[in-house]
Structures are given as C-alpha cells and as structure tokens.
MMTF fields as JSON, N, C-alpha, C and O atoms, coordinates in Angstrom:
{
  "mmtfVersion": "1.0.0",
  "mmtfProducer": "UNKNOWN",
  "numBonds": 363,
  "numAtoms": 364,
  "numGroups": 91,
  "numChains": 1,
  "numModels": 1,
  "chainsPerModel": [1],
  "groupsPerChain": [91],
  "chainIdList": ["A"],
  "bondAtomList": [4, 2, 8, 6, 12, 10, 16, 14, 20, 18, 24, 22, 28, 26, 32, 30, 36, 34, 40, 38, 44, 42, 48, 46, 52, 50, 56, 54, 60, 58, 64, 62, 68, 66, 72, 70, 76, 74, 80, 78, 84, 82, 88, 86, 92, 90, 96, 94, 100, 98, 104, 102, 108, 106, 112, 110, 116, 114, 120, 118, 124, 122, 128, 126, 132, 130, 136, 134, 140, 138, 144, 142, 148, 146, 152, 150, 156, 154, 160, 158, 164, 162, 168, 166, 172, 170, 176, 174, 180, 178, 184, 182, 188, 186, 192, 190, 196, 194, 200, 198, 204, 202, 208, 206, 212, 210, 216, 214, 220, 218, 224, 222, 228, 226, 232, 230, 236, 234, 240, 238, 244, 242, 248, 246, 252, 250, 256, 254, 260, 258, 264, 262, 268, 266, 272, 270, 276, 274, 280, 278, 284, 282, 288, 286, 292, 290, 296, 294, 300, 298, 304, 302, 308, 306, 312, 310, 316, 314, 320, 318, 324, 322, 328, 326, 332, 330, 336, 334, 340, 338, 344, 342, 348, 346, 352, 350, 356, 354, 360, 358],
  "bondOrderList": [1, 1, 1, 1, 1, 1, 1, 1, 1, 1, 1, 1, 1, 1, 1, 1, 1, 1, 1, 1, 1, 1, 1, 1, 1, 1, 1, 1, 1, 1, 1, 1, 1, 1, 1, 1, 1, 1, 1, 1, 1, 1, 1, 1, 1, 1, 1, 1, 1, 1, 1, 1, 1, 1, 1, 1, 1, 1, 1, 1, 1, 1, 1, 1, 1, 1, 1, 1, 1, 1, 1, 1, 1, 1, 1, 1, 1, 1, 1, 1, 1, 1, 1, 1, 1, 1, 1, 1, 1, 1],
  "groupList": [{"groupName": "UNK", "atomNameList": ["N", "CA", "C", "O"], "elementList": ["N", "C", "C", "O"], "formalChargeList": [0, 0, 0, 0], "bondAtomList": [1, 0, 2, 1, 3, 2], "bondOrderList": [1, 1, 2], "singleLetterCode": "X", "chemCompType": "L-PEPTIDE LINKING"}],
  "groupTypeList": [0, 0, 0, 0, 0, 0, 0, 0, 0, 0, 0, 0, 0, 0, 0, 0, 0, 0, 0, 0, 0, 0, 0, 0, 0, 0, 0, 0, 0, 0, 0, 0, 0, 0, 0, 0, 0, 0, 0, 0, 0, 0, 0, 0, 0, 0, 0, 0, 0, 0, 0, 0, 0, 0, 0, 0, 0, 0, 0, 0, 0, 0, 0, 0, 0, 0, 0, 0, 0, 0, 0, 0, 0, 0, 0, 0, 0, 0, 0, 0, 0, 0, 0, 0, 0, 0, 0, 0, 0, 0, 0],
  "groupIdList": [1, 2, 3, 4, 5, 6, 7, 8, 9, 10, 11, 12, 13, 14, 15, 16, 17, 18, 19, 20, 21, 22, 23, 24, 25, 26, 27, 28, 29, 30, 31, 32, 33, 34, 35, 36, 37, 38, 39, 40, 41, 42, 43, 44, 45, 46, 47, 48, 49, 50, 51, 52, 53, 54, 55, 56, 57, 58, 59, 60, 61, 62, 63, 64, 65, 66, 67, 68, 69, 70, 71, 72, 73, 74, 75, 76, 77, 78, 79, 80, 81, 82, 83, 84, 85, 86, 87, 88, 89, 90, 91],
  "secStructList": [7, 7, 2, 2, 2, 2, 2, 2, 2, 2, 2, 2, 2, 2, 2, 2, 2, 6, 6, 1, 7, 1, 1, 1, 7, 7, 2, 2, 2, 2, 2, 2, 2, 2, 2, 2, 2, 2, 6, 1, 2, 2, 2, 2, 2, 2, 2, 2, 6, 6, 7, 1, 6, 6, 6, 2, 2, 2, 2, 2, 2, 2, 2, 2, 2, 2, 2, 2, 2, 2, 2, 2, 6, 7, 7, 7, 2, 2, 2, 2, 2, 2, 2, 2, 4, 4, 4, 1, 7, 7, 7],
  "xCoordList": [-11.773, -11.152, -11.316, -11.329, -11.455, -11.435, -10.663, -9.84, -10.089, -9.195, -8.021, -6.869, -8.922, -7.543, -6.72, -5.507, -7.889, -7.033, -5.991, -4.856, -6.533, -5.36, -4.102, -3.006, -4.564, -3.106, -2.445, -1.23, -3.264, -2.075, -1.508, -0.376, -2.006, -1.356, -0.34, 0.659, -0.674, 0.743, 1.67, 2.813, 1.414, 2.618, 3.333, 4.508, 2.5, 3.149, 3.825, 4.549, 3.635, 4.323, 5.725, 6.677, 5.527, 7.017, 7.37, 8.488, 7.497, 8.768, 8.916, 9.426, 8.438, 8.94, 10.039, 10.908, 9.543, 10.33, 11.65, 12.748, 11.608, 12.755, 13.802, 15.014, 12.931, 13.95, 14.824, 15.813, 14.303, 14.796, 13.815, 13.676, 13.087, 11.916, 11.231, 10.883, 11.091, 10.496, 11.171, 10.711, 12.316, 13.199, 13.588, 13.478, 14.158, 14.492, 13.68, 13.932, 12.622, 11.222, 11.348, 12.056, 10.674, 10.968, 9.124, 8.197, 9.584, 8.163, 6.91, 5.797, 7.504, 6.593, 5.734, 4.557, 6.975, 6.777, 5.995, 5.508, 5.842, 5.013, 3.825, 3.075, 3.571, 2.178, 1.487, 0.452, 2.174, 1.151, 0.922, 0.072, 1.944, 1.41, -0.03, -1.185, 0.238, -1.377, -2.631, -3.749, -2.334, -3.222, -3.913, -5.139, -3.331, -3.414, -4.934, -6.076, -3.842, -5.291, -6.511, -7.639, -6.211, -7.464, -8.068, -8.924, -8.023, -9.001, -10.326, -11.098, -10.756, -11.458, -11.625, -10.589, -13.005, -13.864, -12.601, -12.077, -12.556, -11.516, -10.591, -10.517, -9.83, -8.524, -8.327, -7.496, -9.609, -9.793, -9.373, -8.362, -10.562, -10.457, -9.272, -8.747, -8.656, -7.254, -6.401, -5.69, -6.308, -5.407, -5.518, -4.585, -7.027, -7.125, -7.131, -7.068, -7.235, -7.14, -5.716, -5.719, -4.482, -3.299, -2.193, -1.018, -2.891, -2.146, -1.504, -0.69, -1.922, -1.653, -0.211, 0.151, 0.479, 1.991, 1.78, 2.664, 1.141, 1.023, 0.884, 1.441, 0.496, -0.158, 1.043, 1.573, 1.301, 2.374, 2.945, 2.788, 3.955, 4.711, 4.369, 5.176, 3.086, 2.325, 2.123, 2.319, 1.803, 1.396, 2.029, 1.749, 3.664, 4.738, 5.362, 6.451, 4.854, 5.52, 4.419, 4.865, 3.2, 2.256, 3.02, 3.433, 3.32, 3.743, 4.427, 3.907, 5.969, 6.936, 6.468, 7.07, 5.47, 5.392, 4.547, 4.551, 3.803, 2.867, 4.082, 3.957, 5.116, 6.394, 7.046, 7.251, 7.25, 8.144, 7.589, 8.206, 6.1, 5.03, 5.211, 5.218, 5.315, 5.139, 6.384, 6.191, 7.577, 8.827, 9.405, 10.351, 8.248, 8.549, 7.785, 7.91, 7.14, 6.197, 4.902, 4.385, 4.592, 3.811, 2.105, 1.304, 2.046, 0.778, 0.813, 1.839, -0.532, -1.403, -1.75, -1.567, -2.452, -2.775, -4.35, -4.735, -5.085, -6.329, -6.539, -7.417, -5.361, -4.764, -3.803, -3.742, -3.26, -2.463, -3.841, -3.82, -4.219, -5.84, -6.702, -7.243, -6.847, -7.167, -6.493, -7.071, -5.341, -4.358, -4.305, -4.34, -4.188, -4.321, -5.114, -4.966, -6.427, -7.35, -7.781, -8.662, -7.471, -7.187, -6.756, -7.676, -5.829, -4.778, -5.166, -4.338, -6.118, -6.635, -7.843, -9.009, -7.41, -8.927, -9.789, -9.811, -10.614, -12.474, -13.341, -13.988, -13.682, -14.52, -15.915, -16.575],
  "yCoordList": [3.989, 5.144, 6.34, 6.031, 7.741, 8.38, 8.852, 9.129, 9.259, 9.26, 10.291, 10.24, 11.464, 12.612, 11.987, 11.805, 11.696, 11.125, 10.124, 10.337, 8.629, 7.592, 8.996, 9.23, 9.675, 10.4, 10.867, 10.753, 11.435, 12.362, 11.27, 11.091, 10.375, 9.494, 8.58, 8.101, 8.369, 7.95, 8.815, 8.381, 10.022, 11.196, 11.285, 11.651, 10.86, 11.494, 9.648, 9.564, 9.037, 7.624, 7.297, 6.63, 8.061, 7.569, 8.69, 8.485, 10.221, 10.702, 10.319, 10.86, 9.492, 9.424, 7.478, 6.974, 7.003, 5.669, 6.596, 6.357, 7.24, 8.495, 8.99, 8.906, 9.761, 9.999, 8.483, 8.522, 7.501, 6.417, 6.087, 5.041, 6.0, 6.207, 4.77, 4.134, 4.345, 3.05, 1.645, 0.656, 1.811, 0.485, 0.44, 1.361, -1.226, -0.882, -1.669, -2.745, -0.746, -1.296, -0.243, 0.764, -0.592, 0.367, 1.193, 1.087, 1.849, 2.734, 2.495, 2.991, 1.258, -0.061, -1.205, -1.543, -1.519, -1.963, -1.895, -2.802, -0.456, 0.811, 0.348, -0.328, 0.879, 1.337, -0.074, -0.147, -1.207, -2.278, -3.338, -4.225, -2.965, -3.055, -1.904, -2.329, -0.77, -0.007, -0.371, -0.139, -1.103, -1.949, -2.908, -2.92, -3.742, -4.619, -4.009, -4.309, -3.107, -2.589, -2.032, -2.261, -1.193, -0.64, -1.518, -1.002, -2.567, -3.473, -3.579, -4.349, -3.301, -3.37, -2.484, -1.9, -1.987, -1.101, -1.033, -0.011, -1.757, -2.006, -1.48, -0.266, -1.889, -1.442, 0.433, 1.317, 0.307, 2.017, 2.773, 3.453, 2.484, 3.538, 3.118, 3.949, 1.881, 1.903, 2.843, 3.351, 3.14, 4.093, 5.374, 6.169, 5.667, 7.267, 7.692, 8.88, 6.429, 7.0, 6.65, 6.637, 6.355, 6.398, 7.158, 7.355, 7.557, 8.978, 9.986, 10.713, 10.07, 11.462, 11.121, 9.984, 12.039, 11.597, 11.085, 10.231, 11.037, 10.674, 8.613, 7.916, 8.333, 6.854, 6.438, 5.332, 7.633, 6.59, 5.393, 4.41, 5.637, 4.732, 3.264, 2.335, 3.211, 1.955, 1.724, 0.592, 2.536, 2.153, 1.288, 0.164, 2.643, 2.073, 0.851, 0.538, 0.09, -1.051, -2.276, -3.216, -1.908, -2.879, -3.274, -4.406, -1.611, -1.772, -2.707, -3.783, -2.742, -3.496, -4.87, -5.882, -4.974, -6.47, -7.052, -8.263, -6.155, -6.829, -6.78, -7.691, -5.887, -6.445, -7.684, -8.741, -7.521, -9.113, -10.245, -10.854, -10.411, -11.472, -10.81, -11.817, -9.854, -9.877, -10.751, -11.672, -10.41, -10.941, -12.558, -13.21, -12.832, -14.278, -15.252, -16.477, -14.697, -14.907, -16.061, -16.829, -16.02, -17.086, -16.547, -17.139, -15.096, -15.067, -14.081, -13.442, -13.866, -13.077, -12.11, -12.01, -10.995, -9.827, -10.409, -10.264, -10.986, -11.174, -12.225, -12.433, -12.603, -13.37, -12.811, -13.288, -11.786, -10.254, -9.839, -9.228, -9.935, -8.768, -9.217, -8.459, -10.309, -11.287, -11.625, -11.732, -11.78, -11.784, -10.712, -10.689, -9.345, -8.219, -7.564, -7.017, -7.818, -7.208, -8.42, -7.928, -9.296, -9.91, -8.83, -8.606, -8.314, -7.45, -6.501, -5.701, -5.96, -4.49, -4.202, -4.582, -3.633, -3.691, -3.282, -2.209, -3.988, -3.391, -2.552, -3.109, -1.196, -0.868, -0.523, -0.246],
  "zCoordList": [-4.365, -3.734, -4.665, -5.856, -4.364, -5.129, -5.986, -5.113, -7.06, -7.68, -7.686, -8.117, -6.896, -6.552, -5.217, -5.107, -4.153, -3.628, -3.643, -3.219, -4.318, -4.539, -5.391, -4.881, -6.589, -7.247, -6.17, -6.006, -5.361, -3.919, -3.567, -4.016, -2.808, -2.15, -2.963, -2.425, -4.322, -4.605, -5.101, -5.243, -5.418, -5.254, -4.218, -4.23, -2.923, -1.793, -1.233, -0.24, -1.625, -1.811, -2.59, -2.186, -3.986, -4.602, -4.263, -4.737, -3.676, -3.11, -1.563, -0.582, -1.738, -0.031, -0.448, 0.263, -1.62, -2.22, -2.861, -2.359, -3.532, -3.968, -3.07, -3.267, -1.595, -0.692, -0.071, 0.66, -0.473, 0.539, 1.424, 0.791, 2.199, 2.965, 2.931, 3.926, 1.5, 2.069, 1.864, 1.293, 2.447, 2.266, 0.506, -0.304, 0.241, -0.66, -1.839, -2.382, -2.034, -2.821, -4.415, -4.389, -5.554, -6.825, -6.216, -5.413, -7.188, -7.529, -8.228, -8.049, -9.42, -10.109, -8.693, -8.567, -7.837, -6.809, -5.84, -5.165, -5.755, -4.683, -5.031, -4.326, -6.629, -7.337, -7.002, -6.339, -7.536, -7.192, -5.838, -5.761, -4.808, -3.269, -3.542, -3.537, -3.715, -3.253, -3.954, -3.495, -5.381, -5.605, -4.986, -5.092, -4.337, -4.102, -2.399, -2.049, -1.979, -0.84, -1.443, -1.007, -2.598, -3.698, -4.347, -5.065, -4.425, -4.978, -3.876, -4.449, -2.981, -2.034, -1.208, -0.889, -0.491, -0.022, 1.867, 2.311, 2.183, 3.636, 2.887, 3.077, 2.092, 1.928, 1.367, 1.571, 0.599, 0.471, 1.469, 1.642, 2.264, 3.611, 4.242, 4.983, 4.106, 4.766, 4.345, 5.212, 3.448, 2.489, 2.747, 2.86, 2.873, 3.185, 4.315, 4.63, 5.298, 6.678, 7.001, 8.232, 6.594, 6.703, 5.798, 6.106, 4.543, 4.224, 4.79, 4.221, 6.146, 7.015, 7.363, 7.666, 7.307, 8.228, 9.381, 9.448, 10.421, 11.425, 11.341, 12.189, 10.794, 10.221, 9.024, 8.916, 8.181, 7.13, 7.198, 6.473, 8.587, 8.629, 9.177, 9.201, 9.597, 9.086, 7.686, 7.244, 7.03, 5.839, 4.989, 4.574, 4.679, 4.665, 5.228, 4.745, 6.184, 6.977, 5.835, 5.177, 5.914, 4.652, 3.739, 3.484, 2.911, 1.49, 1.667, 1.371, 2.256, 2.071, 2.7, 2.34, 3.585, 3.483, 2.314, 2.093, 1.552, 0.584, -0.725, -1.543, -0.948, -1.865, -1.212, -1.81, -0.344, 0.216, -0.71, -1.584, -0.266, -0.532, -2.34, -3.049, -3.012, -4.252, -4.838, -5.632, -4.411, -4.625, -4.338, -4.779, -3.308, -3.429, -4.303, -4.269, -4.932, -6.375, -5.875, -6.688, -4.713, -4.636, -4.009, -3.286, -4.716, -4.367, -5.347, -5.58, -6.103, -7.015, -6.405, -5.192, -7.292, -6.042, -5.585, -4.424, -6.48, -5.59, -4.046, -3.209, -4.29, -3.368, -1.808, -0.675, -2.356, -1.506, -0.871, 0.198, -1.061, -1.068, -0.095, 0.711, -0.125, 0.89, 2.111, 3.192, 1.938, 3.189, 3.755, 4.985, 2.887, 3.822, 4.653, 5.746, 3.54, 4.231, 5.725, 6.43, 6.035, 6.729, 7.945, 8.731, 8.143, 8.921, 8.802, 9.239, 8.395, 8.68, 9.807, 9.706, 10.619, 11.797, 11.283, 10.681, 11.4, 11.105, 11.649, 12.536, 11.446, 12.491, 12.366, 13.368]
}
C-alpha cells in the first residue's frame, strides 16, 4: 500500500477509535487488525477502496472482527490474513 495513504488511513482510524467509533478496540489493537489486511495485494486495495466515509463502516465492522479473532489468541496474523482475505470480494 502506499505509505501516505496507509498514514491517512490510520490517522483517520484512531480518531475515529478515540471518538468511540469503533467499539471497544485500543489503537495498538487498530494498528495491527490493518496489518493484518496490508500484508497482501487484496487486502491493500481493500483498504483504499474503503477509506472513504461512505465504505468505513464496513471497514470498521472487519477491524473489530479481525480483534475478536486477535483476542481469542488462536490465530497469528499470517493466519488472520488468510481468513480475511477469504471475505473480501474479488474483482
């Protein structure tokens, strides 16, 4: 992903974890759910084509399921990564 973009997008990620916005996930938490889609070419463009307010709150619905799955300690991220990109439509 490119790198101004991923910085915007996680600027515009932990104040929206700050306002309350994305359940009740940390900002440590945040950073490495979006890892977990940035490890891979699908999950890139997942990211940049859901930045927009319009799409966030999908995004946001990911994050917190890829923390759920971080919190129940039974998957790695290369392992997250796989399951997700799983769930991302292809086009």
């Amino acid at each position: 992903m490119l790198k101004n973009e991923l910085k915007q997008l996680n600027k515009n990620l932990i104040l929206k974890v700050r306002e309350g916005k994305c359940g009740n996930i940390t900002i440590y938490e945040m950073l490495k759910a979006v890892t977990v889609l940035d490890n891979n070419k699908g999950g890139q463009d997942y990211l940049l084509d859901h930045c927009t307010d319009e799409k966030m709150d999908e995004l946001l619905k990911m994050i917190n399921d890829i923390v759920n799955d971080m919190r129940a300690g039974q998957m790695n991220i290369p392992d997250l990564t796989a399951k997700y990109l799983d769930r991302i439509p292809q086009s």
